[in-house]
C-alpha positions in Angstrom: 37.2 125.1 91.8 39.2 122.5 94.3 36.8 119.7 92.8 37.7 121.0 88.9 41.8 120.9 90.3 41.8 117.4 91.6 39.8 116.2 89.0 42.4 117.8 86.9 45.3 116.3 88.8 43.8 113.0 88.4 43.3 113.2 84.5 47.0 114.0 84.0 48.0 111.1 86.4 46.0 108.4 84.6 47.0 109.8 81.2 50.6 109.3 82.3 50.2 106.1 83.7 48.7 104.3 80.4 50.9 106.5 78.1 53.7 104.5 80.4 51.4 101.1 79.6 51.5 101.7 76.3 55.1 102.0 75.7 56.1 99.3 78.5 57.0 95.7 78.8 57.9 95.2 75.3 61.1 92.3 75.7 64.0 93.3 73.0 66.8 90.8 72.4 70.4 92.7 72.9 72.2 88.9 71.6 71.5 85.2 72.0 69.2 83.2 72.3 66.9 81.8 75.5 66.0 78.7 73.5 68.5 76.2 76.3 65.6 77.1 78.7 63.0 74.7 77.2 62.3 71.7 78.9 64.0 72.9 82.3 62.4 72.0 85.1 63.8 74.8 87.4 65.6 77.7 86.3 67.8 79.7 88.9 67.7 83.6 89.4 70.0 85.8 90.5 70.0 89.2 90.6 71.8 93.0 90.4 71.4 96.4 91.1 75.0 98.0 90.8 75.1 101.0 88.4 71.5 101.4 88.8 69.9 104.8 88.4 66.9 106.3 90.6 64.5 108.8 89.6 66.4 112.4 88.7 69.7 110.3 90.0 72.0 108.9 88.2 73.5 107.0 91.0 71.6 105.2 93.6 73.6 106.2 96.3 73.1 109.8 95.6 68.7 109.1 95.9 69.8 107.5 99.6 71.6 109.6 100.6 69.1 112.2 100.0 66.6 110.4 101.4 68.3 109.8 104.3 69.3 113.0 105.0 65.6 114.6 104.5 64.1 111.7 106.7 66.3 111.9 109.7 66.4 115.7 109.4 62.1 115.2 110.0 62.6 112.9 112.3 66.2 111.1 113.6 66.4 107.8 112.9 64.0 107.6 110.3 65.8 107.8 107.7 67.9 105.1 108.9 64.8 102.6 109.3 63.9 103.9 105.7 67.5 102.8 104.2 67.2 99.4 105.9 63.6 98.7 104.5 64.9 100.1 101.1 67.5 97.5 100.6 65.3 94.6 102.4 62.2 94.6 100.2 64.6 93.1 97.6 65.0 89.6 98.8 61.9 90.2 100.6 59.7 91.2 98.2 60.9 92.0 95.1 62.7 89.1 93.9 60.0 86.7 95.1 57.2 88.3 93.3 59.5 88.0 90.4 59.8 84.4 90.5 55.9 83.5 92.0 54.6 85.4 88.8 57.7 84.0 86.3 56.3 80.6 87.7 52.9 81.1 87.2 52.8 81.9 83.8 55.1 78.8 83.0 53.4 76.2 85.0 51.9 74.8 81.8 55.4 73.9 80.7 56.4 72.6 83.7 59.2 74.9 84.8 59.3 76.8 88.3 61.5 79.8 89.0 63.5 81.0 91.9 66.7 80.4 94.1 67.7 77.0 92.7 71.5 76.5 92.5 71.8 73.4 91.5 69.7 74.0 88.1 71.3 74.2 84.9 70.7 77.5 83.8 70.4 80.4 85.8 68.7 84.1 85.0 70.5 87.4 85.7 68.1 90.4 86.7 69.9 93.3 86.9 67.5 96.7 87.8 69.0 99.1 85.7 66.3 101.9 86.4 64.3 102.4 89.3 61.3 104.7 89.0 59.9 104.6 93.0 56.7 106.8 92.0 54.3 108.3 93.9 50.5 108.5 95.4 49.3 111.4 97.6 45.8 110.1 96.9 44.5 113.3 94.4 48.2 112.5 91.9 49.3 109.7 91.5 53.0 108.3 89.6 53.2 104.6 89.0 56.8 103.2 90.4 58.6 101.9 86.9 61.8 99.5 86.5 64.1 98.8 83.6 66.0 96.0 83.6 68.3 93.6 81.5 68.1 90.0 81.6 71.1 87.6 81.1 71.1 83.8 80.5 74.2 82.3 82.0 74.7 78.1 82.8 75.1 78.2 86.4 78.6 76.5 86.4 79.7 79.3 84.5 78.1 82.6 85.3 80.9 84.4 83.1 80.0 83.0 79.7 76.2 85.0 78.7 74.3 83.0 76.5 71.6 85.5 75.4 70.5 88.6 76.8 66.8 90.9 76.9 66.0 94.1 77.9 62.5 95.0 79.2 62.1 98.6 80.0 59.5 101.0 81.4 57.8 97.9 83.1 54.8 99.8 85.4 54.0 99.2 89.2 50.8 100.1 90.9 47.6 99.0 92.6 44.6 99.1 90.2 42.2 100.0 92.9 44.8 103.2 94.0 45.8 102.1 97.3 49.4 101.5 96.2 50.6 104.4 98.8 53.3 102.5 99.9 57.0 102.5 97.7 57.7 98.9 98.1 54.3 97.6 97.1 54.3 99.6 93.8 57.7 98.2 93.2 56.8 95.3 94.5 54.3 94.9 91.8 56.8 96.0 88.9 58.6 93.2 89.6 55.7 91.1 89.7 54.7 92.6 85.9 58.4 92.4 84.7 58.2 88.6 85.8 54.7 87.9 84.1 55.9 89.7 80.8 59.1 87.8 80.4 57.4 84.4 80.8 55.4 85.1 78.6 57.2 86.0 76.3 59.3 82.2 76.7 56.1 80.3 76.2 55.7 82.7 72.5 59.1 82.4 71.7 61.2 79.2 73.3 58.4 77.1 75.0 
């Protein structure tokens, strides 16, 4: 019966995760054009995450706090050390994945991605949904991340040339191990950076 439960559990958790593949990383154009971006060398990247939802909460501060609260009441301090790692695995891991994978897929063309402020053109990423998922090993919940994406000239970050949106863009570990919230964001990142290049070398490259 235990056996006939789990396998259950893990039916329903695959069948979410590629109904999520399915319906993910599809790039839609909200205005504009990203057509400037051919023949850059290096494109610059900045990013957001104001006005960013999280799981049931519409508000990111309201998933913190919570999460705070429940960790330190578990153990003090934790939640503290949780809130600290939350916000560093954005410059730490997040955004680099971004631009290693971005990079990757345009090295045919010649153009790298990441923290360069002296390019021309410079890409927006702003999170506007945060998924952080789950794995307690019998269920599992891929992380997921929406996210619009702005092209700007870097002299003047005010005037948007074109703009995307890629939403429902999945993160996980193939091989299940992804037990930890920063990896499996870590690698939605890493799949929002892959899709979006290549989707320049289809449509501008």
């Amino acid at each position: 019966m235990k056996m006939r439960f789990a396998l259950g559990l893990f039916v329903m958790a695959a069948t979410l995760f590629f109904a999520t593949e399915m319906s993910a990383q599809k790039v839609v154009m909200k205005s504009g054009k990203f057509d400037a971006l051919k023949g850059q060398d290096e494109i610059n990247v900045s990013y957001r995450y104001d006005n960013m939802g999280v799981g049931k909460f519409d508000h990111e501060e309201d998933y913190v706090d919570e999460k705070v609260r429940e960790k330190n009441e578990d153990e003090p301090g934790s939640g503290d050390e949780w809130k600290r790692k939350w916000e560093d695995d954005r410059e730490a891991r997040f955004e680099p994945k971004f631009e290693e994978l971005m990079t990757e897929y345009l090295k045919d063309q010649g153009t790298k991605v990441g923290r360069y402020p002296y390019a021309k053109y410079t890409l927006v990423i702003h999170t506007t949904f945060t998924e952080p998922g789950f794995n307690v090993g019998v269920m599992r919940k891929p992380a997921m991340i929406n996210a619009n994406i702005s092209l700007v000239e870097t002299d003047n970050m005010d005037k948007e040339l074109a703009k995307a949106t890629i939403e429902k863009v999945p993160g996980r570990d193939a091989m299940g191990y992804d037990f930890d919230t920063g990896y499996r964001l870590q690698e939605a990142y890493a799949k929002l950076g892959k899709t979006f290049a290549k989707y320049l070398v289809k449509k501008v490259f």
